[in-house]
C-alpha positions in Angstrom: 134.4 120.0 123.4 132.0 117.4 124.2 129.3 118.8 121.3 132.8 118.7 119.0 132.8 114.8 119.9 128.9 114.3 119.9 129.0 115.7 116.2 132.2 113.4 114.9 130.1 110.8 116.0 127.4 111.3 113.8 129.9 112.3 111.2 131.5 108.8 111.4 128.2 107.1 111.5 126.9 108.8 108.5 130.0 107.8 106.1 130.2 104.6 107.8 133.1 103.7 109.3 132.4 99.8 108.8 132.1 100.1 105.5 132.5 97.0 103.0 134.9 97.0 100.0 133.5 95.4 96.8 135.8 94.1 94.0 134.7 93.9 90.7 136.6 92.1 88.7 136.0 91.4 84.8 137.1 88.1 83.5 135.3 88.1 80.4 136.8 88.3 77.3 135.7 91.1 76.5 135.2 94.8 78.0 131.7 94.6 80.3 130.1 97.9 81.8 128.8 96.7 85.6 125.9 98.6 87.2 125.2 98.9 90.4 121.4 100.2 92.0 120.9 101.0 95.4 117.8 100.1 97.4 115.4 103.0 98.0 116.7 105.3 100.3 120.5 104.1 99.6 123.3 106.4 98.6 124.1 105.3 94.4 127.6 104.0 94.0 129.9 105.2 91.1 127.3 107.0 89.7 125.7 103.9 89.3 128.0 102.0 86.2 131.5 102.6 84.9 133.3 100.2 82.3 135.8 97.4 82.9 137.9 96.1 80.2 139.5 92.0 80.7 141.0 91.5 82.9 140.2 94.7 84.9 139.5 95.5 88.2 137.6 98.3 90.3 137.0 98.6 94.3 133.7 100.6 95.2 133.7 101.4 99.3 130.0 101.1 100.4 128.9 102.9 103.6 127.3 101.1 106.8 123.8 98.9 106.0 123.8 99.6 102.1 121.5 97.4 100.7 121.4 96.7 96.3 122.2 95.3 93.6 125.3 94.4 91.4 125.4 93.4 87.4 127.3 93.0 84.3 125.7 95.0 80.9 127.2 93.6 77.8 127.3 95.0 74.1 127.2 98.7 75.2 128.3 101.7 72.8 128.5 105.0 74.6 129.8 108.3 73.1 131.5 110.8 74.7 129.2 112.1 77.5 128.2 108.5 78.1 125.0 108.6 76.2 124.2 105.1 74.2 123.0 101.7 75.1 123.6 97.8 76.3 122.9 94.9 74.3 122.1 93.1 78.0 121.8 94.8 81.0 120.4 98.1 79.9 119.5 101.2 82.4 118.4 103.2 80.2 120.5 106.3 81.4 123.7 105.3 79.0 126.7 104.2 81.2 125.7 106.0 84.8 122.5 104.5 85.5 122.2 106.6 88.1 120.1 104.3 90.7 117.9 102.8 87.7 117.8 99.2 87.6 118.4 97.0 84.5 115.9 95.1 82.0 115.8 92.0 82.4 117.8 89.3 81.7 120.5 90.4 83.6 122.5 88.0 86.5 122.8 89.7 89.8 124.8 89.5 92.6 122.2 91.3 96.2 123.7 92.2 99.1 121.6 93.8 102.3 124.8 94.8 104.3 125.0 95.0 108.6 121.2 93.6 109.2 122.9 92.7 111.8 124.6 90.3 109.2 125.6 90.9 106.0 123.0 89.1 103.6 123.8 88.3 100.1 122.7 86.2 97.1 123.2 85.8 93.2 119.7 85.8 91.7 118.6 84.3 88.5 114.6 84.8 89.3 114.9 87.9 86.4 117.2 85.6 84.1 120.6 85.3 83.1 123.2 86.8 80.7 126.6 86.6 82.0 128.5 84.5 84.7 128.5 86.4 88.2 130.5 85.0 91.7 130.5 86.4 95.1 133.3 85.2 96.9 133.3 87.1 100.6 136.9 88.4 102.2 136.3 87.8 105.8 138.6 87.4 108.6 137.3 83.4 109.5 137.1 82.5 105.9 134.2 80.6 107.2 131.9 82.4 104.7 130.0 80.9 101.6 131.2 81.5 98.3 128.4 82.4 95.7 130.0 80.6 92.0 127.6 81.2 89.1 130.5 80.5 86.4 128.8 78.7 84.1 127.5 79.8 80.5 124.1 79.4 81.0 123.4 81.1 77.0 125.3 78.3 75.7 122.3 75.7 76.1 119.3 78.1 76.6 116.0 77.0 75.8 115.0 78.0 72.3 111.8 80.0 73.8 114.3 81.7 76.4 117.1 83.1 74.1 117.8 86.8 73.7 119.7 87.2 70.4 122.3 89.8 69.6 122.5 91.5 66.0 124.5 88.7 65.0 122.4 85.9 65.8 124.5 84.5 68.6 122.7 83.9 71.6 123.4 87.0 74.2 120.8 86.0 77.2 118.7 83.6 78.4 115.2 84.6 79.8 113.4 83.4 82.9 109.9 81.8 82.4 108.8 84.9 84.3 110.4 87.6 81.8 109.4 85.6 78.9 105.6 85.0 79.5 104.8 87.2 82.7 102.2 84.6 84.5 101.7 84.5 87.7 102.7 80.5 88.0 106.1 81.9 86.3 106.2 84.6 88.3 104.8 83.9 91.6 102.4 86.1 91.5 98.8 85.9 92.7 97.6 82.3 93.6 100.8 81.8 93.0 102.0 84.4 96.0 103.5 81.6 98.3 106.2 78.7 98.6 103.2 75.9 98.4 102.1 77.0 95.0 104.9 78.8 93.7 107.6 75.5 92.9 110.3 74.9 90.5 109.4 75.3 86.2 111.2 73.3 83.8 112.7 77.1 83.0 114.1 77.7 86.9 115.5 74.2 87.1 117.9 74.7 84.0 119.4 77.8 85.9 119.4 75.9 89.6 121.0 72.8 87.5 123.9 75.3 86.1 124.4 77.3 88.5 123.2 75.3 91.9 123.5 78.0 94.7 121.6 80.5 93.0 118.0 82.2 92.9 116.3 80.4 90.3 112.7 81.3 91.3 111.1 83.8 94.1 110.9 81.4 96.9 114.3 79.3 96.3 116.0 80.8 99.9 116.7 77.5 101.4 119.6 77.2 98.8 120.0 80.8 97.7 120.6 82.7 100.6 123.9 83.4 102.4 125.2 85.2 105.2 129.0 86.8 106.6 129.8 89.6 109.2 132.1 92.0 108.7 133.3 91.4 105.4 134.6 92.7 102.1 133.6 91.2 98.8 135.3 90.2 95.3 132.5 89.7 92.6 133.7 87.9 89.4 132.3 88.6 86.0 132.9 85.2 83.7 
């Protein structure tokens, strides 16, 4: 008896029985396929994408201290087996990306969940090309909510744009994506929060979209924390 309750112990840790609920919810005007990749060593959720027309919502259960990322692809055309492509967003593994991550631009919503806390941010640092909220379910309602709902393509700069196949502006790059140097990027000399400081590129995100990663070392702002909660992330 007592190894029967020793092992449903470890049963219950492994699936995690304080598991968070995430809500994705697509208020876009159109269908959106969101992907989600796991930090290394992390179980992949939902195969890693699915798609969610307007209006649409989908709850993925996450087990104990899952750690990853959360974003919208756009302009995707998938056959049957869920072989094709994304306009934004892109895995390159057609809809399940299977733990692969996205090519930049993409918005992002991070979570590093039960570390004790929960941590979790929306990040611009790789660019943007859809509007991405966190808004945390906890118990206080004390927790931060996370708005990024504004259309950053709409005023892009002109060096920044990613175009779709009919012109219109589908993305907007960060200085980093766009010209890969390490003042952009924060890499090298450039490898701390006394060199690395805001570009005229970061500072249009942080204007639009003030509580998000614009560059590496923008935590001050950026960063927010909750405890035992579940979380609603809005597309558009």
């Amino acid at each position: 008896m007592a190894f029967l309750h020793f092992s449903m112990l470890l049963l219950l840790s492994s699936i995690g029985i304080d598991a968070a609920v995430f809500t994705l919810q697509n208020r876009c005007q159109n269908t959106i396929w969101p992907a989600i990749q796991p930090n290394g060593g992390q179980p992949v959720l939902m195969d890693g994408g699915f798609q969610l027309t307007p209006h649409e919502s989908r709850n993925v259960t996450t087990p104990e201290r899952w750690a990853g990322r959360i974003w919208g692809r756009s302009g995707c055309k998938f056959d049957g087996h869920g072989q094709g492509t994304c306009m934004t967003g892109d895995c390159g593994s057609g809809l399940y990306c299977r733990g692969a991550g996205g090519v930049p631009p993409a918005s992002l919503a991070e979570f590093t969940l039960d570390s004790p806390l929960d941590f979790y941010d929306v990040s611009l640092v790789d660019g943007y090309n859809m509007p991405i909220s966190i808004f945390p379910h906890d118990d206080s309602g004390v927790c931060a909510s996370v708005r990024c709902d504004a259309d950053l393509n709409q005023h892009c700069p002109a060096n920044l744009i990613v175009r779709g196949d009919g012109g219109e502006t589908v993305a907007c790059k960060s200085g980093c994506t766009a010209y890969q140097t390490p003042e952009y990027c924060c890499t090298g000399e450039y490898q701390n929060p006394e060199t690395c400081q805001p570009t005229t590129y970061s500072q249009y995100f942080k204007e639009g979209c003030p509580s998000s990663y614009s560059y590496a070392f923008d935590d001050q702002s950026s960063t927010f924390t909750c405890r035992d909660s579940d979380y609603l992330i809005i597309f558009c």
